[in-house]
C-alpha positions as CSV (number, residue, x, y, z in Angstrom):
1,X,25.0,-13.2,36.9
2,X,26.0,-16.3,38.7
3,X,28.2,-16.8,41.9
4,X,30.5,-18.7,40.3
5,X,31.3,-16.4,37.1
6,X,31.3,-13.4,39.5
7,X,34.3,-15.2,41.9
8,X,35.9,-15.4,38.5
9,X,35.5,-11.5,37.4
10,X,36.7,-10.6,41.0
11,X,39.5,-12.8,40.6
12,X,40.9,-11.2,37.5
13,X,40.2,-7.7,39.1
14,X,42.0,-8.1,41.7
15,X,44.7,-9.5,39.5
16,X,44.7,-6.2,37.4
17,X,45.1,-4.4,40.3
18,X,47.7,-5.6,41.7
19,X,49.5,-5.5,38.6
20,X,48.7,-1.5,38.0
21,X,49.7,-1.6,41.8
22,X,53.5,-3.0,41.1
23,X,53.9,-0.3,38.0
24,X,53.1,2.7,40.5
25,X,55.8,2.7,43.1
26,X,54.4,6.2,44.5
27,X,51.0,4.9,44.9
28,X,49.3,3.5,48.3
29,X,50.2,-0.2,48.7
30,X,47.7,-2.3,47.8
31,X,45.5,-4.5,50.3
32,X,46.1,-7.7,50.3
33,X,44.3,-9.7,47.3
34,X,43.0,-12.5,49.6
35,X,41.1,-9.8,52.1
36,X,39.8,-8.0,48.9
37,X,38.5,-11.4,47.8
38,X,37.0,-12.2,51.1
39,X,35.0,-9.0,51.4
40,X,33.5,-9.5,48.0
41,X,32.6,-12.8,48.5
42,X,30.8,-12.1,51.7
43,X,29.2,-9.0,49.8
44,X,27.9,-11.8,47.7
45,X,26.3,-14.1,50.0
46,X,28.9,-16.7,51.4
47,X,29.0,-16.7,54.9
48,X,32.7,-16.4,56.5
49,X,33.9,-19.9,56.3
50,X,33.1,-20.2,52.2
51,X,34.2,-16.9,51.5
52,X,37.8,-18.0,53.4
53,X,37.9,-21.2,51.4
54,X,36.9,-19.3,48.0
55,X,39.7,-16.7,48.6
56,X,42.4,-20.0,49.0
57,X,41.3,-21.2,45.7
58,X,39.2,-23.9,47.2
59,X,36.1,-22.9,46.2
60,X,36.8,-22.3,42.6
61,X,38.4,-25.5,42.8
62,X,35.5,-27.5,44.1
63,X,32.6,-25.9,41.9
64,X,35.1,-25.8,38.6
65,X,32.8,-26.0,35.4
66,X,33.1,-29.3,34.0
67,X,33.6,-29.9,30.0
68,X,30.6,-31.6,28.5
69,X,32.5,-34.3,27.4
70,X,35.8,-36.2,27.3
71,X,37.5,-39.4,27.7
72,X,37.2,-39.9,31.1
73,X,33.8,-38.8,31.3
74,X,32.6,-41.3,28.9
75,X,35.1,-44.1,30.3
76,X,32.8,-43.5,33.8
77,X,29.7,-43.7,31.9
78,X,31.1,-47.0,30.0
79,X,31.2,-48.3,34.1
80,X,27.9,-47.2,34.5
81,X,26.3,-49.3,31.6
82,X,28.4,-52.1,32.8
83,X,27.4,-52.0,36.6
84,X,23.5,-52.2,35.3
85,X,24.3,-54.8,32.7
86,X,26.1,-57.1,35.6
87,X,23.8,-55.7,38.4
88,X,26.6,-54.8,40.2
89,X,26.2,-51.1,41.2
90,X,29.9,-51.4,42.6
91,X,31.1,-51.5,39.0
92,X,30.2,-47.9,38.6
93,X,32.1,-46.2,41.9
94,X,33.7,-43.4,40.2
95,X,30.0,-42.7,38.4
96,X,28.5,-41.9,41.6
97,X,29.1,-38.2,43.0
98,X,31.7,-39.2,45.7
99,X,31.0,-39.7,49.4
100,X,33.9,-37.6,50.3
101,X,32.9,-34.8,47.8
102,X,29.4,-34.5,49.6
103,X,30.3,-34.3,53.1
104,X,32.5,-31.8,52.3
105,X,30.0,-29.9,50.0
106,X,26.9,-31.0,52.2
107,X,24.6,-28.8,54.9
108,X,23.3,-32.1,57.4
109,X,23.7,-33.0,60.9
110,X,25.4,-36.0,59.0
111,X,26.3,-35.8,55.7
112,X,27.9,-39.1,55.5
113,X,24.6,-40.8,56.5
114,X,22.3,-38.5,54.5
115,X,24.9,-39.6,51.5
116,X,24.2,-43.1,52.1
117,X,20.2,-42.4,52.2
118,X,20.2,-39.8,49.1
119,X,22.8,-41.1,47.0
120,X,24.2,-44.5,47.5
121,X,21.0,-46.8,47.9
122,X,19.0,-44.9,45.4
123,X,21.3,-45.6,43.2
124,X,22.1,-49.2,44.2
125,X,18.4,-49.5,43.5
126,X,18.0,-47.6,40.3
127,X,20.9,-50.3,39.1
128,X,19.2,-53.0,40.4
129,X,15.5,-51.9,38.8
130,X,17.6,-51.1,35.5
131,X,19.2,-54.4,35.2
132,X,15.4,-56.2,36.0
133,X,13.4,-53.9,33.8
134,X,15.6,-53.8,30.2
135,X,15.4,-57.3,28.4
136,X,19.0,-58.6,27.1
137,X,20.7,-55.6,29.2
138,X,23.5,-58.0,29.8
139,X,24.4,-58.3,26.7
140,X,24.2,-54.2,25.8
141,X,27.3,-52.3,24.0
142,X,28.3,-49.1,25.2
143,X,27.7,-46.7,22.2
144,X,28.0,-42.8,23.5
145,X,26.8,-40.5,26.3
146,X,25.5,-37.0,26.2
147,X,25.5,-34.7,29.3
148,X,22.0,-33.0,28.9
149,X,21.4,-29.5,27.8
150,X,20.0,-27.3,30.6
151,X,23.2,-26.9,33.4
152,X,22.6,-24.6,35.9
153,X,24.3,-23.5,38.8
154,X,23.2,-24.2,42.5
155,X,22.5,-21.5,44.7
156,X,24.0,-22.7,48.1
157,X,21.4,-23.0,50.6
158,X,20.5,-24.4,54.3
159,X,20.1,-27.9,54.7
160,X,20.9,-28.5,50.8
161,X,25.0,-27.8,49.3
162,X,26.1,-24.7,50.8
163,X,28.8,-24.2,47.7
164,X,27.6,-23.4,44.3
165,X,28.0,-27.0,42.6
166,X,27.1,-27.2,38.8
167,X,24.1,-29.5,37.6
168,X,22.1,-30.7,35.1
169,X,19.1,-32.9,34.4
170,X,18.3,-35.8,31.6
171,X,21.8,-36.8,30.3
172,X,22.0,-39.8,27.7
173,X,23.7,-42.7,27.4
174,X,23.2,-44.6,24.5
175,X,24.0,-48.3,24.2
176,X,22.7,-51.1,21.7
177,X,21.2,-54.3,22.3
178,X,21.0,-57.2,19.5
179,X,21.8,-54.5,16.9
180,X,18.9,-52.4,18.4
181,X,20.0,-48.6,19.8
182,X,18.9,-48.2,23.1
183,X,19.1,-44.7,25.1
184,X,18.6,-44.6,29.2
185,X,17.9,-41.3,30.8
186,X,19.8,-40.4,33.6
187,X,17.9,-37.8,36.0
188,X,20.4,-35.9,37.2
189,X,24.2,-35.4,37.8
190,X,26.3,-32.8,40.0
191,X,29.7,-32.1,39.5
192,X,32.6,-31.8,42.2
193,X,35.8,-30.6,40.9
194,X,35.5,-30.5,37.2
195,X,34.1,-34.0,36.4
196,X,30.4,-35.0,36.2
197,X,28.7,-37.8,38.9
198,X,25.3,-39.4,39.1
199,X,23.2,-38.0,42.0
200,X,20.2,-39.6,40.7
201,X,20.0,-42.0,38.2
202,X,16.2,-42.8,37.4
């Protein structure tokens, strides 16, 4: 069972619990939900800092399963074809798994820095090979995306995230090009708070 659906089954325990606690007035009081929550998290794994933020909501906030697909999340991928057609891999910020989102989410000396190595340029290049490598690209309609099939969830480790992050590999966006459909393979993309972002694009 994954971290993230077992945060969610201790959740509603302790929710029942507290709730049979209120309807017996001659029972023990009940320990406070947030210690309860710690001490299963750290049961599970997260060291004392993660299992504080998980049992403020913050972690369930920050590794929230995204939906597959919606408005916004084909809006960003509409950016994303547009930054490659123009060659302008600033067209497609709020595609790119956010710098903020990865320092706090990041185990490095410097996560801003390794951000900027990992993320940012390889993906300012990926736009830039892209544009060079697709002929007519500039003049390419945004058709659909598809987020690929095989999401898993991260298991936080040292050096890598150290919060349990949602991913997947090989999504689809398919766009046309002189009436001829067109598809590019994006590797992969990590989600941060219940939206999907590129963390590698080719």
């Amino acid at each position: 069972m994954s971290l993230g659906v077992r945060v969610l089954l201790v959740v509603a325990g302790l929710s029942a619990t507290a709730l049979g606690g209120c309807a017996d007035k001659s029972s023990a009081a009940t320990p406070d939900a947030a210690v309860m929550l710690n001490n299963r998290l750290l049961d599970a794994g997260l060291d004392g800092a993660s299992a504080n933020n998980a049992a403020d909501g913050g972690l369930l906030e920050d590794t929230a399963m995204p939906a597959s697909s919606g408005e916004d999340l084909q809006t960003r991928m509409r950016h994303l074809l547009e930054a490659i057609a123009q060659n302008n891999p600033d067209l497609a910020g709020d595609a790119l798994f956010p710098r903020d989102a990865y320092v706090g989410a990041r185990d490095a000396a410097d996560p801003q820095k390794a951000w900027e190595k990992k993320v940012s340029l390889p993906f300012r290049r990926s736009v830039e090979r892209s544009n060079k490598r697709m002929k007519g690209i500039s003049q390419a309609k945004f058709v659909s995306f598809e987020l690929g099939h095989s999401i898993v969830q991260l298991t936080p480790k040292k050096k890598d995230f150290k919060k349990p992050l949602w991913r997947v590999k090989h999504s689809k966006l398919t766009f046309m090009i002189d009436g001829k459909t067109r598809h590019l393979d994006i590797v992969e993309m990590t989600a941060w708070r219940g939206a999907w972002y590129v963390t590698r694009l080719r």
